[in-house]
N, C-alpha and C positions, 0 to 999 in steps of 0.2 A: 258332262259339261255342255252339251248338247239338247235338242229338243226333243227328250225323249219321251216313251210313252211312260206314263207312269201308274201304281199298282192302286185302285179304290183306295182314296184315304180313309174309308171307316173303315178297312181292315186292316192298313198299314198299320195304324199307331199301337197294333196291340200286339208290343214286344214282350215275347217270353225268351226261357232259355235258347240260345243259338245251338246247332245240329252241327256244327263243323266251323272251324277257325276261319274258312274262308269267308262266312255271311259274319263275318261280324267288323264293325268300326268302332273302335277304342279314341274320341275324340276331345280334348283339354279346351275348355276356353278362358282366354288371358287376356287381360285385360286392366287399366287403369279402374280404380272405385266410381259410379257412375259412367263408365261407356257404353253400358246396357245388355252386360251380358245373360243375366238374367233374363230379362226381356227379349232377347233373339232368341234363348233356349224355349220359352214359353212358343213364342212365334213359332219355332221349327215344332216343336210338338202340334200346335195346330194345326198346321199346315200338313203336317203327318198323319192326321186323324187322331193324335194321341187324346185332344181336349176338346170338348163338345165348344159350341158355340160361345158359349159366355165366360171362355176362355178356362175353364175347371176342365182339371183330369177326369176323364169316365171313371165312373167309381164315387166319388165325390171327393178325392185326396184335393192337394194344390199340384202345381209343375214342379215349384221348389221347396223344401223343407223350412219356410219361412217360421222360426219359429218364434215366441216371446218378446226372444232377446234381439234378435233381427228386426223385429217392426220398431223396438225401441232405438236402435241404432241407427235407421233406417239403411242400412247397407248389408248385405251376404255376410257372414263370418264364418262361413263354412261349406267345404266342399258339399252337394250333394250331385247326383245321378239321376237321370231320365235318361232313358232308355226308350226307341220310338224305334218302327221301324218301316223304312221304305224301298219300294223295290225288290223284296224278299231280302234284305241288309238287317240286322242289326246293329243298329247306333246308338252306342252308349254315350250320350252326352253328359261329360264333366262339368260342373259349372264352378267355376273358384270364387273367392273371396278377392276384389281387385284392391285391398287396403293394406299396406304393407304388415302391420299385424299379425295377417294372418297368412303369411308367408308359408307356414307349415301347409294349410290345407292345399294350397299353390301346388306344392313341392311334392303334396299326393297326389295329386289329379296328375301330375307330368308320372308319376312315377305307373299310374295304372293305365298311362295313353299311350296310342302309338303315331297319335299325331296332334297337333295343335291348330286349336283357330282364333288369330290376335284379332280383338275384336276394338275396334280405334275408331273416335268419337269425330263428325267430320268437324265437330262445333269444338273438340276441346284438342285437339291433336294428338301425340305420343308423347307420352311423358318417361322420364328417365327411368322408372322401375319396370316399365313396359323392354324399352330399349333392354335392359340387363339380362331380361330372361329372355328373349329373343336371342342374345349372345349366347346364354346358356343353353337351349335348343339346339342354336348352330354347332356348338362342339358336340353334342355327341349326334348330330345330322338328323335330328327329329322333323320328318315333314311338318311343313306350315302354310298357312292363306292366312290372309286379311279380309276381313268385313270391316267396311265401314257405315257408322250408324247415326245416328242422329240427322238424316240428311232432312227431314224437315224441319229442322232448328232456323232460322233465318240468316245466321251467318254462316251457312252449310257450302262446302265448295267440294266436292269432290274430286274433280277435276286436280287441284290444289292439292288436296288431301292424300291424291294420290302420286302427286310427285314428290311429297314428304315422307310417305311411307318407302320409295324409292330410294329416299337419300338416306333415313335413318335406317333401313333393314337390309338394302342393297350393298352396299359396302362398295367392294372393288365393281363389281357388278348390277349397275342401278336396271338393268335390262333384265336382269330376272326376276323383278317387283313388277307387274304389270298387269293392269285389271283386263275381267273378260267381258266387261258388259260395260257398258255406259248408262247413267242414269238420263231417265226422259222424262221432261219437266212437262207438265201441265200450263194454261192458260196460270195468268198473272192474277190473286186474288185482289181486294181491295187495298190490303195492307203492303202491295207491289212485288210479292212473294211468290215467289210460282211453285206449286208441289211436287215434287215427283210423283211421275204415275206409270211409270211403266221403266224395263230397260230393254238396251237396245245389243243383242249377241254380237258379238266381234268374229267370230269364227262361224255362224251360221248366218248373219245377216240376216237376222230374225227377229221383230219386234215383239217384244210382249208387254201386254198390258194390263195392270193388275187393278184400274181404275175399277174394274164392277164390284172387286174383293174375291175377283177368281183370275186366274192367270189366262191370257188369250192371247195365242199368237200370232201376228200380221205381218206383211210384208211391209219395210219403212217407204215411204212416203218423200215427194218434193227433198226440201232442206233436211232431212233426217239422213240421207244419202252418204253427202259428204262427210258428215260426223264421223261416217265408221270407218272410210277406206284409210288415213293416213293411220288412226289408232290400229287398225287393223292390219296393217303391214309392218307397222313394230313389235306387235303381238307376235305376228308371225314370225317374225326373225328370232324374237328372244325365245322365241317355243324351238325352233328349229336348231340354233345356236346350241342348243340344252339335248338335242336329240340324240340316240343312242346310233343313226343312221346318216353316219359320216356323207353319205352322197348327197341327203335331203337338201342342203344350203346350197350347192352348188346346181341343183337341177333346180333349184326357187329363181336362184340367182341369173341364171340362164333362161328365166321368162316361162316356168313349166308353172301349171296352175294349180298346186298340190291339193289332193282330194282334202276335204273338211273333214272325212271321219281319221283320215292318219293324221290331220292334228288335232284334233282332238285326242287319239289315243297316245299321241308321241308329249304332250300337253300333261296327259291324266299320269305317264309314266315319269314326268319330271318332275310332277309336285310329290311321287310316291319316293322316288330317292332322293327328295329334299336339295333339288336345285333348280327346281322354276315354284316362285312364289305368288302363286294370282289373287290380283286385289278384284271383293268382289262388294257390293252394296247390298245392305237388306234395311226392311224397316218394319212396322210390329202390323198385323190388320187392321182396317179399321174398324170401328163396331158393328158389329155382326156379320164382317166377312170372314172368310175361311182361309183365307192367303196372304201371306204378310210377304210384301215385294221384296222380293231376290231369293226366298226361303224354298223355294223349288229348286233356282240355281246352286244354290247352296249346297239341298241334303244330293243333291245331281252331282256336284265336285265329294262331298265327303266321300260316298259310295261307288262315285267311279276313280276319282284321283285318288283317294288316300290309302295307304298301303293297310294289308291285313296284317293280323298278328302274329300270320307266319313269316311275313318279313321283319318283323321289331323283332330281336335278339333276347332273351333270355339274360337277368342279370345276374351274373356270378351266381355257382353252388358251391356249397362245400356239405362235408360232411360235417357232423357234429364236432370231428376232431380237428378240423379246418383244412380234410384233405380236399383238393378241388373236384368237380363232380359235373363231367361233361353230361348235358340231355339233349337229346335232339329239340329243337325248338316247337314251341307248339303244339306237343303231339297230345292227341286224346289220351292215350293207350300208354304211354312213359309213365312212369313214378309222379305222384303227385307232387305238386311245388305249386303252392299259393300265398299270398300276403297279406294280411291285413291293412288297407292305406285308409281305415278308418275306424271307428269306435266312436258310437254313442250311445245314448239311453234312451230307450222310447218308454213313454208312462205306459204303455199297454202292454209292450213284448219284452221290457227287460233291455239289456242291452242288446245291441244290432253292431255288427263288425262288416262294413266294407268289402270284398275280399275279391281280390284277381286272381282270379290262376292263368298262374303261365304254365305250366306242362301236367298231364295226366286228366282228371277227372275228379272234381268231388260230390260226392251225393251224402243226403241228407241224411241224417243219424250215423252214418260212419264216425270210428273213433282215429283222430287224426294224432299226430305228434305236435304239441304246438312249442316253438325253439325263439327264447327271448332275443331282445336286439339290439343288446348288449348298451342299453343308455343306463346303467346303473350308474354314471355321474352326473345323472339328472335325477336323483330320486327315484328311478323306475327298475320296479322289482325283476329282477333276470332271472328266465325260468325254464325251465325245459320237464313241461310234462304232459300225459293224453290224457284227452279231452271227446269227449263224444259231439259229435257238431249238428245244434239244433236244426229246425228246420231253416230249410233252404228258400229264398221267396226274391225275386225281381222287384223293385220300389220301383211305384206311380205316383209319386207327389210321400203322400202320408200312407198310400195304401199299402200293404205288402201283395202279389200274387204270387201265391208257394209254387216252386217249379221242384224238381226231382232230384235231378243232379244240374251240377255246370261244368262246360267245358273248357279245352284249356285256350285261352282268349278274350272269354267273357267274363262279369263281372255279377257278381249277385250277394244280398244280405244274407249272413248268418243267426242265425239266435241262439243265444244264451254260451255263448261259448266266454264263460264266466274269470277264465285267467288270462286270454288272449288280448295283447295291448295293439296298439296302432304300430305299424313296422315289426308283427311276429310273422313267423315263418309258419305254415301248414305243409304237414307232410305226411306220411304214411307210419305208422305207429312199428310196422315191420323196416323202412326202410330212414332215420328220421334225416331230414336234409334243413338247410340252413343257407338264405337267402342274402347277400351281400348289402346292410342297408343301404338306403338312398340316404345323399344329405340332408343336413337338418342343421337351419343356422339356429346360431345360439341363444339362447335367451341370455339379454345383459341390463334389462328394468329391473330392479328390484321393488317386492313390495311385501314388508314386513307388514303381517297380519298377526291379531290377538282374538280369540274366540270373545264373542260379545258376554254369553253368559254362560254359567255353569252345565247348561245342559247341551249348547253350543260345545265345550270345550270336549264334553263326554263323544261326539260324534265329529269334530274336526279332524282325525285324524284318519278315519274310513274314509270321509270326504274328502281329502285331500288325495289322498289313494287313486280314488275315482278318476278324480280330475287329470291327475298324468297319465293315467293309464291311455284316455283318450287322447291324450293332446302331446306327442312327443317334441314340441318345441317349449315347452313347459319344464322347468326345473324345480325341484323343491330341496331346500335347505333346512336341516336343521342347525341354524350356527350353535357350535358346543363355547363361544367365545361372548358373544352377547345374547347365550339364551335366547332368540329372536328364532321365529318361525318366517320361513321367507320363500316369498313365490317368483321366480325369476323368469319373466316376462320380455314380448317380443315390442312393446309399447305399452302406450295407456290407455288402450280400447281392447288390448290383449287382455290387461288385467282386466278392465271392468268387464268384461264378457267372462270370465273364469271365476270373479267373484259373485258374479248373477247366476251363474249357473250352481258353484256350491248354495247359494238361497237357494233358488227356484226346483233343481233337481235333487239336491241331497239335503234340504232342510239346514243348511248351518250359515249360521250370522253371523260376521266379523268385523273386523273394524281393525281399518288401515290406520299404523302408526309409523313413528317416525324410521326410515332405516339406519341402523348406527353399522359404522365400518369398525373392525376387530382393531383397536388402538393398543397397541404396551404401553408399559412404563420403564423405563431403567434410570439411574443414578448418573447424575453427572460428574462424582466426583466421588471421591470417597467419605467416608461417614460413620461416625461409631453409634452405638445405641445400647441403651442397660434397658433389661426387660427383669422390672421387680414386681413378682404378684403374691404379696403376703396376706392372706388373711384370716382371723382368728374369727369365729364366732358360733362360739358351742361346739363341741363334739372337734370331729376331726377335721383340722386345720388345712390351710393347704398355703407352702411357701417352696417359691422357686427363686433363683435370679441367675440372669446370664447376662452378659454382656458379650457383644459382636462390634465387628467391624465389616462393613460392605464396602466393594467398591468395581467399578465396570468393568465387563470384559467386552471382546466383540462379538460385532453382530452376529448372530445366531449361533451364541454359547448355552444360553439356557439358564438354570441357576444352579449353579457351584456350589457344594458346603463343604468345609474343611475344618477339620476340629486339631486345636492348636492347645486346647486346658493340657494341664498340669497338674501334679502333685493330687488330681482328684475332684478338684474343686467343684468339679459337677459329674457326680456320680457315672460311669460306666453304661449302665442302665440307662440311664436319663439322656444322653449326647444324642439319639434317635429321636426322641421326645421335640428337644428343640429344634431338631433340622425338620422333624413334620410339622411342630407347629410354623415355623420360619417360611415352608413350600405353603401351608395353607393361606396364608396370609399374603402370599407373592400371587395366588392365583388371586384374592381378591382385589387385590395393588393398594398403593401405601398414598397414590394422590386425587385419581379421579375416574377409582374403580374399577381399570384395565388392570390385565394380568403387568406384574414384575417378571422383567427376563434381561435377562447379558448382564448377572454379576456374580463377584465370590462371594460368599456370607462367611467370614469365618469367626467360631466360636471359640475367644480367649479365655473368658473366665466365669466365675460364677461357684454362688452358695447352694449348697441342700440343708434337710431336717431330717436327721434318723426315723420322725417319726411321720412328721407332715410333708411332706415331700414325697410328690407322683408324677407320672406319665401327662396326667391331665394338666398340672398345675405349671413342669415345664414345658408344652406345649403354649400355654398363654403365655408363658414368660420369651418363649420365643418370639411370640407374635405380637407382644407389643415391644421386647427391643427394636424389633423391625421396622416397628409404624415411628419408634422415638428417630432410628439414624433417619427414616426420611426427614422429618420434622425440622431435619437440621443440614438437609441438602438439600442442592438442584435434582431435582425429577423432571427428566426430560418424557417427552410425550413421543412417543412412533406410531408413524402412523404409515398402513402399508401403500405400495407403493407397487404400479401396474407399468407393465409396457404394453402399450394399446398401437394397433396398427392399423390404419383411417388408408381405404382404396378408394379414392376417388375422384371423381371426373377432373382434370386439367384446371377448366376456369375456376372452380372451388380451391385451389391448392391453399390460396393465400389467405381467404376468409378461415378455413380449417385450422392454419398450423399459428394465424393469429388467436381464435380462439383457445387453441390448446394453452398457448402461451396465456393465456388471461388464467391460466386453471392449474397453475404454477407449473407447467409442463416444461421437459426438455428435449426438443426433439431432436432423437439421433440421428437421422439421415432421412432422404429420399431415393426414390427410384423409379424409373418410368415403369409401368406396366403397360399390354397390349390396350388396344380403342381408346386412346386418347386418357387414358387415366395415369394418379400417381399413388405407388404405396408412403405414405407417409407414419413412421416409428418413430413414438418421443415415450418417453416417462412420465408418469402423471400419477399424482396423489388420489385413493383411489375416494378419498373425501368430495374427489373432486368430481369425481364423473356418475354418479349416482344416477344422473338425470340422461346421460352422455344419447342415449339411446334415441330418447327425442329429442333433444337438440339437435344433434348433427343430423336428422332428417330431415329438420328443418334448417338449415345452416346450407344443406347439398340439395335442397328440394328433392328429396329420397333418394340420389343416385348417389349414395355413398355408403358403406359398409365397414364395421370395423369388428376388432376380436381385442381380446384381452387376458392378460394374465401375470398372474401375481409374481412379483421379482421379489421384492422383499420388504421390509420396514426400516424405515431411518427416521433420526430427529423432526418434528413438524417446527415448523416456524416459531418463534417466543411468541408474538402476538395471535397467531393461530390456536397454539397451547392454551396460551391464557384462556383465550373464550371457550375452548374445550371445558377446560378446568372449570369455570365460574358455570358452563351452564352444568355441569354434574354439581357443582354446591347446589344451587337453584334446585335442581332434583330433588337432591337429599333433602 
């Protein structure tokens, strides 16, 4: 955090495998879509030596795995890794997707960090999904800083920016939010805009100046004076406040002039147990300098404040049979236990698997146990078999460099490890062990897809394979109810990035159609029906006839048969005949092609022919008495029917449980939850919320979350019905 010496950056940036847990830094950056984390990651690599001048990774890769689908989006959709390193540290820099979307790749990068850096725009502020995960940090106490960026935007305030990042991440405690440097503005351009060009140390009283595109440190100067002592005497307090060294406040207190290196290290040990939060400034180089201002500061806090990976905890083991499975944390030398928090497909090496280990050692061509992760109600195949693990290699942008083994701490690409999905377990083939997943929010978009052509349809379903295997916030659906194949998604930049990538990576075309929700049919009332199929023409005849009576039971009876004939009148033999024709005909429905359920059918009477009379013939006789009692009843439509439960923020309460109400919802209660939120439970047609996913992030501007699940089916509304009804005629 200090003015330290630091290592030739043309040899810092050339990170390979880490020698021990303690050089290594596992770090997340988080961030709203556009606050430039991206661009600090590039930054910090240059500044590392990781990227020659023209800002390209040595080697000729990129910083980030910018692929296709990314330039067309123009935004990240996907975790990747840069890896630089400073100081003799290795720093594995996470970079996320800041689009709510892509929440899962979020969700990996926290899961393979052991600490985070909230990267907050000074031009656009913090916005609500920023705030959430910050919440979610704080519970399980994951170290945190703040960068803020954009400071040459024109409406840039730091200053500002920094008493908001106080009020939304500080909570009870707005004094543990508190930057270590102040930004120093340059002369006023034409446009009345002054740049920053340097900043100013709060705890060494050290100016640096980044105006040549190299960092230089100077003593401040006249008016630069005053700026630091008041911010610098609240630094102090809130660092000492936070300190593990009960006397330190009272000998500050008392006028003693505490040395700069104990706060500094009392400083470096309060952001590592995640209770002093320092807000710091960076911004990217200019062209053709080599230092992009505060990115010294920066990799200075990641490597001195941020805790190693033998302080972040190991999550949950167990053994395959689910007994728990204490390991010492961190150790080279323990039983292997590693994760996959990623999967994708490189056109050159096949697929490429992310992979952390937390405990033991993996090295290359060893044969692992690889233990599924149990989302088989996502479509994703659960598995548990060994695997021999390709070569092992560190990613520089695009490039791979093979390393040998990796230890447990760090992070490095696998190849080819051909059944291993994103959230498997790696483990020792002699000992197999099984990692407690991380969450993973739901996918609730749906989007019914159809293969576009025949040779489409012959590879749709490898392709779809593919596609979950990497993406575990992805579900796939086969509904056995409307026949519809359905991709269930985290938005609609989730899908069109899942259906780019089935084109672009596995060759398959499809074409989004409409999603139909699984509707019944049952009988309003009771209803008789004669099913007569006689006909003669040449050879062997074919004559049935039955007559029934149907009429409703309740909800979730199913369909009933009860055979009530007499004296014979439909053969023995034959009384199975009509009840399968009766079931086949109820699975195709008798009004607007939903299955029939909740009635009795029962079989009164009916003729045979000694000779022309079959299994075939009453099986139709079944199935049109069935189609004639509708013909002469109310057919009510059901349609299912969800309880959805909507977390979100206070001032949203009343827009939300309006909306619900517009989408024929009944809400059953509320309840406060913690940080100013409400759980709000209503009932909702699930006709209705199809879309639910994006709306209500737009409705909460993203700070709200909801979940869903299927209660049951009841009558739809007559007029609802009807236009059901008229557009299945329309169809047919």
């Amino acid at each position: 955090m200090g003015d330290k010496a630091h290592t030739h950056p043309g040899a810092a940036g050339r990170a390979q495998a880490a020698d021990r847990p303690t050089s290594v830094r596992n770090v997340v950056l988080v961030g709203h879509s556009g606050s430039g984390k991206t661009t600090l990651v590039e930054a910090l690599a240059l500044t590392a030596g990781a990227v020659n001048r023209a800002g390209r990774v040595e080697d000729g890769g990129t910083v980030s795995d910018h692929d296709e689908i990314e330039h067309r989006q123009q935004r990240s959709v996907q975790l990747s890794l840069v890896p630089v390193e400073w100081n003799g540290i290795k720093v594995n820099l996470l970079d996320t997707p800041g689009y709510a979307d892509f929440v899962g790749e979020l969700r990996a990068g926290l899961r393979a960090a052991d600490a985070a850096l909230f990267v907050v725009s000074a031009a656009d502020g913090v916005d609500g999904s920023t705030r959430m995960v910050w919440d979610e940090c704080a519970a399980v106490g994951m170290p945190r800083a703040i960068v803020v960026t954009h400071l040459e935007a024109a409406r840039a305030d730091f200053e500002e920016m920094t008493r908001v990042c106080a009020e939304t991440f500080g909570g009870d405690d707005p004094d543990a939010v508190l930057p270590l440097y102040l930004p120093l503005r340059g002369p006023e351009g034409p446009d009345g805009h002054a740049p920053v060009t340097g900043l100013i140390g709060l705890l060494t009283r050290k100016l640096f100046d980044y105006s040549s595109g190299e960092r230089v440190a100077n003593e401040p100067v006249g008016d630069q004076v005053p700026l630091i002592e008041e911010a610098r005497g609240r630094l102090i307090e809130g660092i000492i406040s936070e300190s593990e060294d009960e006397t330190l406040m009272d000998r500050y207190l008392g006028g003693e002039d505490v040395d700069v290196r104990t706060l500094i290290d009392d400083a470096e040990r309060a952001v590592a147990r995640g209770v002093f939060f320092p807000v710091l400034a960076a911004a990217p180089a200019a062209p053709g300098a080599r230092q992009g201002l505060g990115t010294v500061e920066l990799l200075d806090l990641i490597t001195g404040g941020f805790p190693t990976p033998l302080e972040h905890g190991t999550p949950q083991v167990t053994t395959l049979d689910g007994r728990p499975r204490q390991l010492k944390p961190c150790d080279p030398d323990a039983p292997l236990v590693a994760e996959v928090v990623k999967t994708s497909s490189d056109p050159y090496v096949g697929r490429l698997s992310l992979v952390r280990v937390f405990s033991g050692t993996l090295r290359a061509d060893q044969t692992v146990h690889v233990s599924g992760h149990g989302l088989t109600d996502r479509g994703h195949e659960d598995h548990d078999v060994d695997e021999r693990v390709g070569a092992l290699s560190t990613p520089f942008g695009k490039v791979q460099r093979p390393v040998s083994h990796v230890i447990a701490g760090d992070l490095a690409c696998v190849a080819k490890l051909s059944r291993a999905e994103t959230g498997d377990t790696l483990s020792s083939k002699d000992d197999p062990l099984v990692m407690e997943p991380w969450e993973m929010p739901d996918p609730l978009l749906p989007q019914a897809i159809e293969a576009h052509s025949k040779a489409d349809e012959d590879k749709l379903s490898q392709g779809l394979s593919r596609l979950v295997a990497e993406d575990p916030t992805m579900r796939l659906e086969q509904n056995q109810d409307t026949h519809q194949v359905v991709l269930w998604c985290l938005g609609e930049a989730h899908a069109d990035v899942a259906l780019e990538r089935l084109r672009s990576r596995y060759g398959v075309q499809v074409d989004v159609v409409p999603h139909r929700v699984s509707l019944r049919e049952t009988f309003g009332g009771r209803a008789s029906g004669r099913g007569r199929h006689v006909k003669q023409s040449g050879g062997h005849g074919q004559f049935a006839i039955c007559e029934i009576e149907v009429e409703p039971l309740p909800n979730g009876s199913g369909i009933e048969f009860v055979d009530k004939v007499v004296g014979g009148a439909v053969p023995r033999q034959f009384v199975p005949s009509v009840e399968k024709g009766i079931r086949a005909q109820a699975r195709k429905g008798v009004a607007a092609g939903h299955p029939l359920v909740d009635v009795r059918v029962t079989l009164l009477d009916g003729k045979a022919h000694s000779v022309d009379s079959s299994d075939a013939a009453f099986q139709t006789a079944g199935a049109l008495a069935l189609r004639e009692a509708a013909a002469d009843a109310k057919i009510h439509l059901l349609e299912p029917v969800a309880e959805v439960s909507v977390l979100v923020g206070d001032d949203y309460v009343g827009t939300v449980m309006s909306d619900l109400s517009g989408r024929r919802g009944r809400v059953l209660g509320t309840e406060q939850s913690p940080g100013g939120r409400t759980l709000i439970r209503a009932e909702v047609p699930e006709i209705e919320i199809g879309r639910y996913a994006v709306d209500l992030r737009s409705l909460s501007h993203g700070t709200a979350r909801f979940s869903r699940r299927y209660v049951r089916h009841e009558p739809m509304p007559p007029q609802v019905a009807e236009r059901v009804k008229g557009e299945a005629r329309a169809a047919s």
